[in-house]
N, C-alpha and C positions, 0 to 999 in steps of 0.2 A: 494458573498452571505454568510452570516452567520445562522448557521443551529442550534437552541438548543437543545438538544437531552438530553432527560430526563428518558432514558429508554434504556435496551438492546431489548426489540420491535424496539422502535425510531431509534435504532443503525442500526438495521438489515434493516429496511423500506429506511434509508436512504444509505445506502449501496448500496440495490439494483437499487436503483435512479439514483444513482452516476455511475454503471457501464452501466446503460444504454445509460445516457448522456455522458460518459466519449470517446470521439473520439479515434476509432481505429489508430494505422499507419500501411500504406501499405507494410512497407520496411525496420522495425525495431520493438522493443517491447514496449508494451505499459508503463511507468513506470510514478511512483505515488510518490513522494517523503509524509512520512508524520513527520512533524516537530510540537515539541510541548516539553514540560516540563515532565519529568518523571512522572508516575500515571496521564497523560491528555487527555487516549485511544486510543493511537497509535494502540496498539495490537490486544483491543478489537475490534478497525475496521479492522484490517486486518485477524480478524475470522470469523466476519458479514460477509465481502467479502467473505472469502473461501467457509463461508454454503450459500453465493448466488450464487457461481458459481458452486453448484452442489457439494461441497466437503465434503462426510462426515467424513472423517479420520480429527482425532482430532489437530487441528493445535493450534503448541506451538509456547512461543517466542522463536525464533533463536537466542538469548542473547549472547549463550554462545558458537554457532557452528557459528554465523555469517549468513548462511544460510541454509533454507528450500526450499524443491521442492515437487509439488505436480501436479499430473495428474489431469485435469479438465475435467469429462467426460462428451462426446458431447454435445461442445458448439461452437457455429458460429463462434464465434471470436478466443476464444485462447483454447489452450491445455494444457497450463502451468501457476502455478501460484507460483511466486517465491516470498519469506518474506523472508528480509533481513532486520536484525538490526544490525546497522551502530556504535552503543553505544561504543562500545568496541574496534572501530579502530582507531586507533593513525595516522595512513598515508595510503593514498589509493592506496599504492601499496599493501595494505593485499589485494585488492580483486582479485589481479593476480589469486591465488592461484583457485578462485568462476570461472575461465573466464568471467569474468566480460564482457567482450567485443562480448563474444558470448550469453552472455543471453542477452545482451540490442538488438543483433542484429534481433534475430528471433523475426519475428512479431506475430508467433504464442503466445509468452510468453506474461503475466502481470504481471510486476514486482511493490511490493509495497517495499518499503525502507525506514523504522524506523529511525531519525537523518540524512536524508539526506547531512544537514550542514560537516557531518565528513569525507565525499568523496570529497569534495571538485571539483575541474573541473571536475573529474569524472561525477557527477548529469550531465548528459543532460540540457543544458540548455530551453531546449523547451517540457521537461517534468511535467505533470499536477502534483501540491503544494495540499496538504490539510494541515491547520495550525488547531490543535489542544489547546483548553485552560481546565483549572477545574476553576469550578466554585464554587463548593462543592461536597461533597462526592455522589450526585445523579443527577447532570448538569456538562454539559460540553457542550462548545462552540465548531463548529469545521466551520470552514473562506475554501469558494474556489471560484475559478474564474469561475468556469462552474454552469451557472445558472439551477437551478431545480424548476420544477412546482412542490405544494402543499406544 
């Protein structure tokens, strides 16, 4: 499905879509790889998410700590919602440092991950892709395999 989103409304609306339809797992954490070109809104969707899942502390890019963790209050699914940008890591053994292996494992968490490409085996392979494009300075294309009505 390819989604055109011409707005940070559009951003937010299809955010909230997305984690509707976005399949929980029972027995690990939800994660999101998002891939796309520098300035293609990785970020900006992983802020739509946070104000959809109830978060209102202000959520920055992890650029430059790698990663953020934020308390998700009362929600069905998760508790946690972890944004990692992957930009900055040269080998995936930097995310030793994150317990990488303990955030992917609680299924309470939802983890979204900016550059997933630079973790290499690390990404789950059975984790849901959103592939981001620019289009121009007020469009952007964003590609996924979880079909959304409207």
């Amino acid at each position: 499905m390819e989604k055109v989103i011409r707005s940070i409304a559009e951003l937010e609306r299809f955010a909230q879509e997305y984690l509707k339809a976005l399949p929980a797992h029972a027995h690990k954490a939800t994660v999101v790889g998002l891939s796309g070109d520098l300035g293609s809104g990785k970020t900006a969707f992983a802020k739509a998410t946070a104000r959809a899942l109830g978060i209102s502390e202000a959520v920055l890019s992890p650029t430059f700590v790698i990663a953020k963790f934020y308390k998700i209050p009362e929600h069905p699914r998760w508790s946690h919602f972890v944004h990692i940008d992957a930009y900055r890591i040269e080998d995936s053994a930097e995310l030793k440092p994150l317990k990488w292996h303990d955030i992917t494992a609680d299924p309470r968490n939802i983890v979204l991950i900016e550059w997933p490409e630079r973790i290499g085996e690390l990404f789950p392979p059975d984790a849901a892709m959103l592939r981001f494009r620019f289009i121009n300075e007020t469009t952007r294309v964003i590609i996924s395999k979880i079909w959304l009505h409207g």
